[in-house]
C-alpha positions as CSV (number, residue, x, y, z in Angstrom):
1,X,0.1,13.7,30.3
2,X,-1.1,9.9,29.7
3,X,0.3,8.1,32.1
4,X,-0.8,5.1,30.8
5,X,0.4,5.8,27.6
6,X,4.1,6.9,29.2
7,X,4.5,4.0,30.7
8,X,4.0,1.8,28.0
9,X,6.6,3.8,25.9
10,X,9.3,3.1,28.2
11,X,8.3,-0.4,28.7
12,X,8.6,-0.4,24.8
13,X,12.1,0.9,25.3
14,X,13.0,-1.4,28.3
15,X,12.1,-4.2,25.8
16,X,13.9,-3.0,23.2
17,X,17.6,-3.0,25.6
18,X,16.9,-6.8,26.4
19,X,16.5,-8.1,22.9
20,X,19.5,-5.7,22.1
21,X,21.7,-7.3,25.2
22,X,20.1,-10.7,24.1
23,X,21.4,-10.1,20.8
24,X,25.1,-9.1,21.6
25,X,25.6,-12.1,23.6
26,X,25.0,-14.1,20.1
27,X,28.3,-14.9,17.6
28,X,27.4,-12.5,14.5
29,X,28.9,-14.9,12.8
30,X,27.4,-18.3,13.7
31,X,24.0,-17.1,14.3
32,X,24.0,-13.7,11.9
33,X,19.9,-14.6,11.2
34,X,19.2,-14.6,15.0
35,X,20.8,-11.7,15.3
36,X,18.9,-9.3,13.0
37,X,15.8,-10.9,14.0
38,X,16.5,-9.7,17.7
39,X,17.9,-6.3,16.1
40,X,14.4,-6.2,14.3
41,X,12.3,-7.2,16.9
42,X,14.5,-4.2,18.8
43,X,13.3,-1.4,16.2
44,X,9.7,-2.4,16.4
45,X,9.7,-1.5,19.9
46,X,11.2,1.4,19.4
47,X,8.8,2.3,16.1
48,X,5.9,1.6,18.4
49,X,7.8,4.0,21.3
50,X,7.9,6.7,19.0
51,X,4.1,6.4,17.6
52,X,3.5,6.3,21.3
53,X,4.9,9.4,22.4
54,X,2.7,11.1,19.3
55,X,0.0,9.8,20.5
56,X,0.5,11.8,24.0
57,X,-0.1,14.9,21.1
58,X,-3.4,16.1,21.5
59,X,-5.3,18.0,18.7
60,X,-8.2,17.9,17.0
61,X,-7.3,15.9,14.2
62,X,-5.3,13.7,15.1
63,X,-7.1,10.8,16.7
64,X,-4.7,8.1,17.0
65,X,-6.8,5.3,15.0
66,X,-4.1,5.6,12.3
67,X,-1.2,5.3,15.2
68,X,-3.5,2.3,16.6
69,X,-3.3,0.2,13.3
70,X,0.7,1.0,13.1
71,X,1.0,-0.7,16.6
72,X,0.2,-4.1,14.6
73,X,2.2,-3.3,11.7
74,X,5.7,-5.1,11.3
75,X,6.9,-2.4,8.4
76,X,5.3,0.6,9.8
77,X,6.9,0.3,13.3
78,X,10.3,-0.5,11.4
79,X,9.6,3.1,9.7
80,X,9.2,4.7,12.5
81,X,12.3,3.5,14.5
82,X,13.9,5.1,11.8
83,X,12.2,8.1,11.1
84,X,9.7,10.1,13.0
85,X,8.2,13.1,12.0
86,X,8.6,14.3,15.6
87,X,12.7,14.9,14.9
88,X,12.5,16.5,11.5
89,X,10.4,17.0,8.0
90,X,11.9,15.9,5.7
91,X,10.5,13.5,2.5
92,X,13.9,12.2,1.3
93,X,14.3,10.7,4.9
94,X,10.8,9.1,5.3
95,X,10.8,7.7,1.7
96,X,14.6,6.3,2.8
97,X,12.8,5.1,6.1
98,X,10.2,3.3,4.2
99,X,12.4,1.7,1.6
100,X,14.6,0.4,4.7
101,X,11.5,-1.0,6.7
102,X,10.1,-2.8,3.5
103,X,13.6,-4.2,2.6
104,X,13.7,-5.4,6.4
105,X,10.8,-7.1,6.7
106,X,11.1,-8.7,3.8
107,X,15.1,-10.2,4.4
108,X,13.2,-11.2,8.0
109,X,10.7,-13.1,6.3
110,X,13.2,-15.2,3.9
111,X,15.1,-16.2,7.0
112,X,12.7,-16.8,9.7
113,X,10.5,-19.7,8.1
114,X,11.3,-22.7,5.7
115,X,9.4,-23.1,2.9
116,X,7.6,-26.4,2.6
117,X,7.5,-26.2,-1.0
118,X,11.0,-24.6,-1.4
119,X,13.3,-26.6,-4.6
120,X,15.9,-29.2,-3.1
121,X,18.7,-26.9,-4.4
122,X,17.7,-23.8,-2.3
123,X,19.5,-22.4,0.1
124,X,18.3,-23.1,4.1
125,X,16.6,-19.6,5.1
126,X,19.3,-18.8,7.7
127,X,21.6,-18.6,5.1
128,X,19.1,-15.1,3.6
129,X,20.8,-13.1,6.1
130,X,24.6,-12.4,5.9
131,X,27.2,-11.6,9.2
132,X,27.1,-7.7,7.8
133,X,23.2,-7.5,7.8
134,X,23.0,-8.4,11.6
135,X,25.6,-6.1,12.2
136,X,24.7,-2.8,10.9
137,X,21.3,-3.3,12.1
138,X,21.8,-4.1,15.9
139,X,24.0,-0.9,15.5
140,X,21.2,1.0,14.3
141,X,18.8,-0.5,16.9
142,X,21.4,0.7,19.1
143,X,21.6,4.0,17.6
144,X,18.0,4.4,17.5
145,X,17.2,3.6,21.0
146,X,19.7,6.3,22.5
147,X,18.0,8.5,20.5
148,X,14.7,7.6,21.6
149,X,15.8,7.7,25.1
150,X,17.1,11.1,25.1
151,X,14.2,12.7,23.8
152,X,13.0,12.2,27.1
153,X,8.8,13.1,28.0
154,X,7.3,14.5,25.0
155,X,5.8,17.7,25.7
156,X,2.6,16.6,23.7
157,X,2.9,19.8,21.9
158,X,3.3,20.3,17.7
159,X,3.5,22.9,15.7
160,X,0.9,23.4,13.0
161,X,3.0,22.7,10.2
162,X,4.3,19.3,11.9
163,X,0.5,18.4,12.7
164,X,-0.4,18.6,9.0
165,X,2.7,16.3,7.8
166,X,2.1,13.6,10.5
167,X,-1.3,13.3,9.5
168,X,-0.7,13.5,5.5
169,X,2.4,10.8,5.6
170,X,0.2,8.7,8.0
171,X,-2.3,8.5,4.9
172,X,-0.8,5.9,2.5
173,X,-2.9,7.6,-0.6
174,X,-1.7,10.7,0.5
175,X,1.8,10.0,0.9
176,X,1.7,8.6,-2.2
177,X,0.9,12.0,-3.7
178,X,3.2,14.1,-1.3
179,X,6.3,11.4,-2.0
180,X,5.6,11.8,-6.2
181,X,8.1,13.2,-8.6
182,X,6.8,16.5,-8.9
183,X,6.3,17.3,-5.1
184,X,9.9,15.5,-4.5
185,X,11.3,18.0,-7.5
186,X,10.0,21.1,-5.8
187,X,11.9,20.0,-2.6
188,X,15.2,19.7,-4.4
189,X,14.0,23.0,-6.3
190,X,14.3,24.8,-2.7
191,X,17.4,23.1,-2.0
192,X,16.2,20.6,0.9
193,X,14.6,23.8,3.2
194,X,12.0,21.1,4.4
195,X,9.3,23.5,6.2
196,X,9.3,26.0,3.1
197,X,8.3,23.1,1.2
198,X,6.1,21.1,3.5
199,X,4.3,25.0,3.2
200,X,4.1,24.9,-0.2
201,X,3.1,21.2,-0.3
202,X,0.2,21.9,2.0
203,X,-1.0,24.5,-0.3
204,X,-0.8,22.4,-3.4
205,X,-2.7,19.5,-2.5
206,X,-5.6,21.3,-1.0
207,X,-5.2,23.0,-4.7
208,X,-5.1,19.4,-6.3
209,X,-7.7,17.8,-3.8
210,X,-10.1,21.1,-5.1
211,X,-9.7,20.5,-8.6
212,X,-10.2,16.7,-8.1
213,X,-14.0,17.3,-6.3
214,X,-15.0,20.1,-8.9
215,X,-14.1,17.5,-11.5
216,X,-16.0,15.0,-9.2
217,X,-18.8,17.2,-8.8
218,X,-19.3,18.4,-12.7
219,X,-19.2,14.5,-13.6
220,X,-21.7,14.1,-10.8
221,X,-24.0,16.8,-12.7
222,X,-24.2,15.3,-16.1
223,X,-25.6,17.1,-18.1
224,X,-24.4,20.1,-17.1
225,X,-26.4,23.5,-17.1
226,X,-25.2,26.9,-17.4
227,X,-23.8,27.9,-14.7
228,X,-26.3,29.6,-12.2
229,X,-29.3,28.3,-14.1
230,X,-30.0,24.4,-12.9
231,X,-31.8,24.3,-9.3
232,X,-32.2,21.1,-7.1
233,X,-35.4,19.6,-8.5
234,X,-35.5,15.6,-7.8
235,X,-34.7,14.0,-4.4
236,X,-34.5,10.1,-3.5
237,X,-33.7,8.5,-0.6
238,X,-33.0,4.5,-0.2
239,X,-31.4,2.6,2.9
240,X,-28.2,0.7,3.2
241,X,-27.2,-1.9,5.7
242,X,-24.5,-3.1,6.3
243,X,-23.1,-5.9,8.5
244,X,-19.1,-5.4,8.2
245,X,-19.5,-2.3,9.4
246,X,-20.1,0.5,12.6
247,X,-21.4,3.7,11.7
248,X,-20.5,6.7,13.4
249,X,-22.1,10.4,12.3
250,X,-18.2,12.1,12.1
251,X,-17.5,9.4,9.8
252,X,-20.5,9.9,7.6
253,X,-20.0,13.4,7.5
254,X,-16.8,13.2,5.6
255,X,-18.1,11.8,2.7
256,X,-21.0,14.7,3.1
257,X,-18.4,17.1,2.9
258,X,-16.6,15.8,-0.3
259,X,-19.6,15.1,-2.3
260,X,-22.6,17.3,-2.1
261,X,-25.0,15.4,-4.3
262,X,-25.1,12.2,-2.8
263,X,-25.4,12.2,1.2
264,X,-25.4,9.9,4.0
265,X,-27.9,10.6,6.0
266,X,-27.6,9.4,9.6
267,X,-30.2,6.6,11.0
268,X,-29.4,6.3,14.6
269,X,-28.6,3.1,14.1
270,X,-24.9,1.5,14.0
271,X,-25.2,-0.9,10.6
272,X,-27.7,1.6,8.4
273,X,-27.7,4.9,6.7
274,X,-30.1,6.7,4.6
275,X,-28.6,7.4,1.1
276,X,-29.9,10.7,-0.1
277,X,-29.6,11.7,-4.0
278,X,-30.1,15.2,-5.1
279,X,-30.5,15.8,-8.5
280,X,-31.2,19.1,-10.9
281,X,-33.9,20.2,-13.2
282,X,-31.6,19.9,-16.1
283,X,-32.4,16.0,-15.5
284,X,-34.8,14.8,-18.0
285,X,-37.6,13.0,-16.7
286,X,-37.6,9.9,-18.5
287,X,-33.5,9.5,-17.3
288,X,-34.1,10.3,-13.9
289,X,-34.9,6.9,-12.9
290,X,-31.8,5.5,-14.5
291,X,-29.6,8.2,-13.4
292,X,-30.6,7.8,-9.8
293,X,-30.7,4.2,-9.6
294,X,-27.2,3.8,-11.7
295,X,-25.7,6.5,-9.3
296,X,-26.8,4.9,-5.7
297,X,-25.0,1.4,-7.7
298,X,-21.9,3.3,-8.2
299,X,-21.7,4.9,-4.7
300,X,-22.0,1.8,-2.8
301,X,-19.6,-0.3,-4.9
302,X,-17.5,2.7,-4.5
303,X,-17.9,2.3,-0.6
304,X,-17.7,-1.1,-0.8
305,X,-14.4,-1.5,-2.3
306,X,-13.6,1.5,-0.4
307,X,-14.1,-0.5,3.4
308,X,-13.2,-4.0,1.7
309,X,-16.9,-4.5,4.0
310,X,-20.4,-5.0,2.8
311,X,-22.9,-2.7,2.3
312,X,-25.9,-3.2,0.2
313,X,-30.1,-2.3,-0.4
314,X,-31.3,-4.7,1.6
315,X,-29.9,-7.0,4.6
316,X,-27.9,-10.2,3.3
317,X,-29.8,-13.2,3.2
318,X,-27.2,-15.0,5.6
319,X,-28.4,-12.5,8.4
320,X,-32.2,-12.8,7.9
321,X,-34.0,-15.6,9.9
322,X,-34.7,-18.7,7.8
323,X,-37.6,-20.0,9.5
324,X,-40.0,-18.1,11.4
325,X,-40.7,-20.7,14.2
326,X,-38.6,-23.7,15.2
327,X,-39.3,-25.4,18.5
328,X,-38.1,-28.8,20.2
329,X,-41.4,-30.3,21.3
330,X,-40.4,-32.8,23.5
331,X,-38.7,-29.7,25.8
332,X,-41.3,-27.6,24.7
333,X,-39.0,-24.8,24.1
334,X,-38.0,-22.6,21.1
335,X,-34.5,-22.9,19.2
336,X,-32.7,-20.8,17.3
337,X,-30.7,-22.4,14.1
338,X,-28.9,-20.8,11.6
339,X,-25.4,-21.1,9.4
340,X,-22.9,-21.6,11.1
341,X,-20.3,-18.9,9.3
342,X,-20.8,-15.3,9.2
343,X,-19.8,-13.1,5.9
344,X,-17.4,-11.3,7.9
345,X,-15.6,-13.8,9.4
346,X,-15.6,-13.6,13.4
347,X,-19.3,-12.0,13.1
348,X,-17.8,-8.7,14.7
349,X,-18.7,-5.3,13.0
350,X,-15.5,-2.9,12.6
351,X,-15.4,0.7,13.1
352,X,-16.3,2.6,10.0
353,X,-13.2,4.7,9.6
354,X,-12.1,8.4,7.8
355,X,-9.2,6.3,5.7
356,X,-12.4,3.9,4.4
357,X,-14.4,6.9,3.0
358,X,-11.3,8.8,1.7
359,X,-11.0,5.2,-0.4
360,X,-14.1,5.2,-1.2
361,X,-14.3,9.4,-2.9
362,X,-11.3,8.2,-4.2
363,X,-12.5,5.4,-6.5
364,X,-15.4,7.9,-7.1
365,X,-13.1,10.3,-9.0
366,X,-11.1,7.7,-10.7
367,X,-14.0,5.6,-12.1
368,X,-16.8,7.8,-12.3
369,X,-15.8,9.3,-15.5
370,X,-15.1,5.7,-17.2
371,X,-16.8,5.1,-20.2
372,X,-20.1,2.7,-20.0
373,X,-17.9,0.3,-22.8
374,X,-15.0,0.5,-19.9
375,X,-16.9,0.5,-16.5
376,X,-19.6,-2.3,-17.5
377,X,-17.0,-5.1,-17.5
378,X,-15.5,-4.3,-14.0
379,X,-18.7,-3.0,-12.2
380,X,-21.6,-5.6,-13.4
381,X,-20.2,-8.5,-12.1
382,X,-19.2,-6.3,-9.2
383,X,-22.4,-5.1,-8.6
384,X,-24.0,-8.7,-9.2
385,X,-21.7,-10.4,-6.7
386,X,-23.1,-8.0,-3.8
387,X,-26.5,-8.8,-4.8
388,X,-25.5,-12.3,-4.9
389,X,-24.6,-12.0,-1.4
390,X,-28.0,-10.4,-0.5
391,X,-29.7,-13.4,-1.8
392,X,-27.9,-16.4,-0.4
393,X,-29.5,-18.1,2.4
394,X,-30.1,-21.5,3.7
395,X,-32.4,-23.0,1.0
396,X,-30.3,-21.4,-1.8
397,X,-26.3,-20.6,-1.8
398,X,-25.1,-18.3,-4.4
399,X,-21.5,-18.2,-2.8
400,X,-19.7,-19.9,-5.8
401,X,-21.6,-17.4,-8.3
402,X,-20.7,-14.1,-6.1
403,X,-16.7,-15.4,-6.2
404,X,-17.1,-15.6,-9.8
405,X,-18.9,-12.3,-10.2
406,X,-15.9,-11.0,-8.2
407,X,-13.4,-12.8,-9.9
408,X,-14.8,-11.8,-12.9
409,X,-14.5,-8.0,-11.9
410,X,-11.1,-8.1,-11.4
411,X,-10.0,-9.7,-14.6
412,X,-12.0,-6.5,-16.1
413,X,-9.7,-4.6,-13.9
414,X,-6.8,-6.2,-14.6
415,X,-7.8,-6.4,-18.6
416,X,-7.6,-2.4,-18.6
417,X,-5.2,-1.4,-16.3
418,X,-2.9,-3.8,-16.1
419,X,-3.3,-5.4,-19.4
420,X,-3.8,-8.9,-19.9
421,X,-4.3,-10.2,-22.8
422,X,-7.4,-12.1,-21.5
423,X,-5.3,-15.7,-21.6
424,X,-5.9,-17.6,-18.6
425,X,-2.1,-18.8,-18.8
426,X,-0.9,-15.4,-18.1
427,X,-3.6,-14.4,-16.0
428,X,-1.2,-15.2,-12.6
429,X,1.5,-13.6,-14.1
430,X,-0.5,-9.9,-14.2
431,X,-2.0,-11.0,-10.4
432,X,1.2,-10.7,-9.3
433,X,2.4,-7.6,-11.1
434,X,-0.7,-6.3,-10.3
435,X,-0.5,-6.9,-6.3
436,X,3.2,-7.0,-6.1
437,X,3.5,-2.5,-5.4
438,X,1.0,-3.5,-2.4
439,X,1.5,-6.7,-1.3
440,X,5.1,-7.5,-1.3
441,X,5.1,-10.9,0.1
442,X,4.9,-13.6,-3.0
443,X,3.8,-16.7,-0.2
444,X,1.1,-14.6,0.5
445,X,-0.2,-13.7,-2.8
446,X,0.4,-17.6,-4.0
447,X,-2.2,-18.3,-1.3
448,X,-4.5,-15.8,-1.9
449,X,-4.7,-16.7,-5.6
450,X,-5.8,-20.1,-4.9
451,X,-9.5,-18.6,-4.2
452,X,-9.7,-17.3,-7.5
453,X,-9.4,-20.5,-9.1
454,X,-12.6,-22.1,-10.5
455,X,-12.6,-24.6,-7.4
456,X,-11.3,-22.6,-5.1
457,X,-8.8,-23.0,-2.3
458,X,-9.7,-26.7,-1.1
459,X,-8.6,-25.7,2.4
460,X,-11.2,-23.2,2.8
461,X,-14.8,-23.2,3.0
462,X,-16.9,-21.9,0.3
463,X,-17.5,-18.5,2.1
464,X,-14.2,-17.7,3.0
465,X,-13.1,-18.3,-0.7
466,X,-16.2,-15.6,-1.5
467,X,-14.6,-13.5,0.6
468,X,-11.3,-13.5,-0.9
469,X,-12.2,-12.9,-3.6
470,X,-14.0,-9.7,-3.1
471,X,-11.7,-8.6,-0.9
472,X,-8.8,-8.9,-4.0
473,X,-11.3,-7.5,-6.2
474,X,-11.5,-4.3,-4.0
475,X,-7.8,-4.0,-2.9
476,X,-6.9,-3.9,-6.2
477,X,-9.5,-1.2,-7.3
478,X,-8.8,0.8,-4.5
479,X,-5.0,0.8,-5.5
480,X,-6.0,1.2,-8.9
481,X,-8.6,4.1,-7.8
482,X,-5.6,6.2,-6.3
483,X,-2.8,5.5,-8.5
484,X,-5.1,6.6,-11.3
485,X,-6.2,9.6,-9.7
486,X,-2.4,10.9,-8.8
487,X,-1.7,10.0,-13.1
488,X,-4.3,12.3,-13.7
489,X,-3.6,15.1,-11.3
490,X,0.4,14.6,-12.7
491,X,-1.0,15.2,-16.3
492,X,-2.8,18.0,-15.5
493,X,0.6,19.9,-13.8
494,X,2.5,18.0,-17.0
């Protein structure tokens, strides 16, 4: 048993009980907003009580890097007050759960700030939350917490079946998949027996996630050979750096196991890998240079959007050293000077993570099998705002061009999937249909947007507009990636 970790857990509950008893000596009435933001802040201790005591769980998949990122999440610690997959399976209760945390959050935000920019007729945000909304939900918090608190220690043990659900709802792409129509319908089919179906679910993915790589892998192989009869023939191998990013071997190795033709090859080194390319002798000879070059593009967009990071061929220009010598002669002592801001903005690398390279296979599947006509809009500019990046430096900045490139890229995006007509006076309207499922908060997307305009948000510097905007460009692609992926496996089942 963690007793570090079981302490925190009832300190979680502790807190919870004083913003409860804080919140009962309030008038409902008078005071309903304060209320439910106490009964809130309430359930996210709780949420973050019950990821805690799955964290005492030990087994081998389950690291707790996923229950790490909940502990900062407002809606994902709301879900968990509510639901846990520690009391019972069940998908009709965790997509209930989910639906409650969002609709929470949200009625918190309306009522906790005031809008600057709101109209003069609009009504004051404490006026968002009505006397019956901070009732039932300080008696939930109530009801939650007794529950939590007579669970007592966890044991730290889970059965198989339980394991694999906690870790597949804990993926938001694979939720998506086990929460769609046709794995709900099943469940209704055997009449709500949740562990016959959470059985049969396990089974059909893995079925689904096979069919996706071979359809991966055959792509991969253009043009394809009889089967037996095409042999590994041509090899390549160039480096990628990146500085968003920490590399770790496990990582790595997921990606390895997914997609057998392409490999990341381990450098002993935290910010570069070695990316391998295998190809067969049913690869013409005067293609193979195109083929290999227009693969390793595509796989490190892929893992780009993937990590919303950096990686690229060759170290950013922002990272190398300007000059080679610079030295205060009066002191007689050398100096280092460079620019001030860093691409990724406090300078500190992030861990490479399994949830980063799962993005990344998925856009794989989803976009390798585009069409050149299709994929050259979206991945050109793409491609050219990471090289953009590469380039920039002291004596020449290419940070407006790279926002563009990126800018450019998802108004490909948005031009097939979501389609916009191409006008820029609807082009906000698809933004926010297009980042609405994902991004729930309008304020937030308003702000965002303003990168994406040709000057840019004024209250940010030129490289933290850059960054925006390729960081849109791949949350969008990445939710594009998935939800495209899932249409495809539905119409297969169809």
């Amino acid at each position: 048993m963690d007793e570090k970790v079981l302490r925190t857990r009832l300190l979680c509950l502790e807190q919870a009980q004083e913003f409860i008893t804080a919140a009962e000596c309030l008038n409902k009435s008078e005071c309903p907003h304060i209320v439910y933001h106490l009964s809130l802040l309430a359930l996210e201790e709780i949420g973050k009580a019950s990821m805690l005591s799955t964290r005492m769980i030990k087994h081998p998949t389950l690291d707790g890097t996923w229950i790490e990122r909940g502990l900062s999440n407002h809606v994902r610690k709301l879900h968990w007050a509510v639901w846990s997959p520690m009391a019972r399976i069940d998908p009709a209760e965790f997509e209930a759960a989910r639906q409650f945390a969002e609709r929470a959050h949200a009625m918190r935000l309306s009522s906790l700030y005031v809008d600057p920019n709101a109209d003069l007729m609009a009504s004051p945000p404490t006026e968002n939350v009505r006397p019956e909304d901070a009732e039932q939900t300080l008696s939930l918090a109530h009801a939650r917490l007794e529950r939590e608190c007579n669970q007592g220690i966890p044991s730290g043990e889970i059965d198989e079946l339980t394991q694999w659900f906690l870790d597949t709802v804990a993926d938001p792409m694979q939720a998506r998949v086990l929460l769609s129509k046709y794995f709900i319908a099943q469940y209704e089919a055997l009449k709500g027996d949740a562990r016959t179906w959470a059985d049969w679910a396990r089974t059909e993915i893995a079925r689904l996630d096979r069919e996706a790589h071979q359809t991966l892998m055959t792509e991969l192989g253009r043009p394809g050979a009889k089967k037996g009869e095409a042999k590994p023939r041509w090899r390549a191998n160039v480096s990628i750096y990146t500085p968003s990013h920490s590399l770790r071997p496990k990582v790595l190795k997921r990606w390895n196991d997914n997609i057998e033709p392409v490999q990341f090859v381990w450098s002993g080194k935290k910010d570069e890998f070695r990316l391998q390319i295998t190809l067969y002798d049913n690869e013409p000879l005067p293609t193979l240079f195109g083929r290999l070059t227009s693969l390793a593009k595509l796989v490190v967009a892929c893992l780009n959007m993937g990590s919303i990071g950096y990686f690229w061929f060759e170290r950013p220009g922002f990272e190398k050293a300007t000059f080679k010598d610079i030295r205060d002669i009066k002191l007689d002592r050398p100096m280092e000077l460079a620019r001030n801001e860093k691409f990724w903005g406090d300078d500190r690398a992030v861990a490479l993570t399994d949830q980063h390279i799962d993005n990344a296979i998925r856009c794989m599947m989803a976009f390798a099998p585009l069409a050149d006509a299709v994929a050259e809009p979206i991945f050109a500019p793409y491609l050219n705002g990471l090289a953009f990046i590469a380039k920039s430096d002291v004596y020449y900045n290419f940070d407006l061009l790279a926002r563009q490139s990126f800018t450019a890229s998802l108004a490909a995006g948005l031009r097939h999937y979501a389609g916009w007509n191409s006008r820029p006076d609807e082009f906000e309207v698809k933004f926010h249909e297009g980042f609405a499922p994902f991004m729930p908060e309008r304020e937030h997307r308003d702000r965002l947007l303003k990168s994406l305009t040709p000057a840019g948000n004024p209250a940010e510097t030129s490289l933290v507009n850059l960054r925006t905007a390729k960081h849109l460009a791949d949350l969008y692609l990445v939710h594009t990636a998935a939800k495209t992926w899932t249409n495809i496996l539905g119409a297969k089942e169809a």
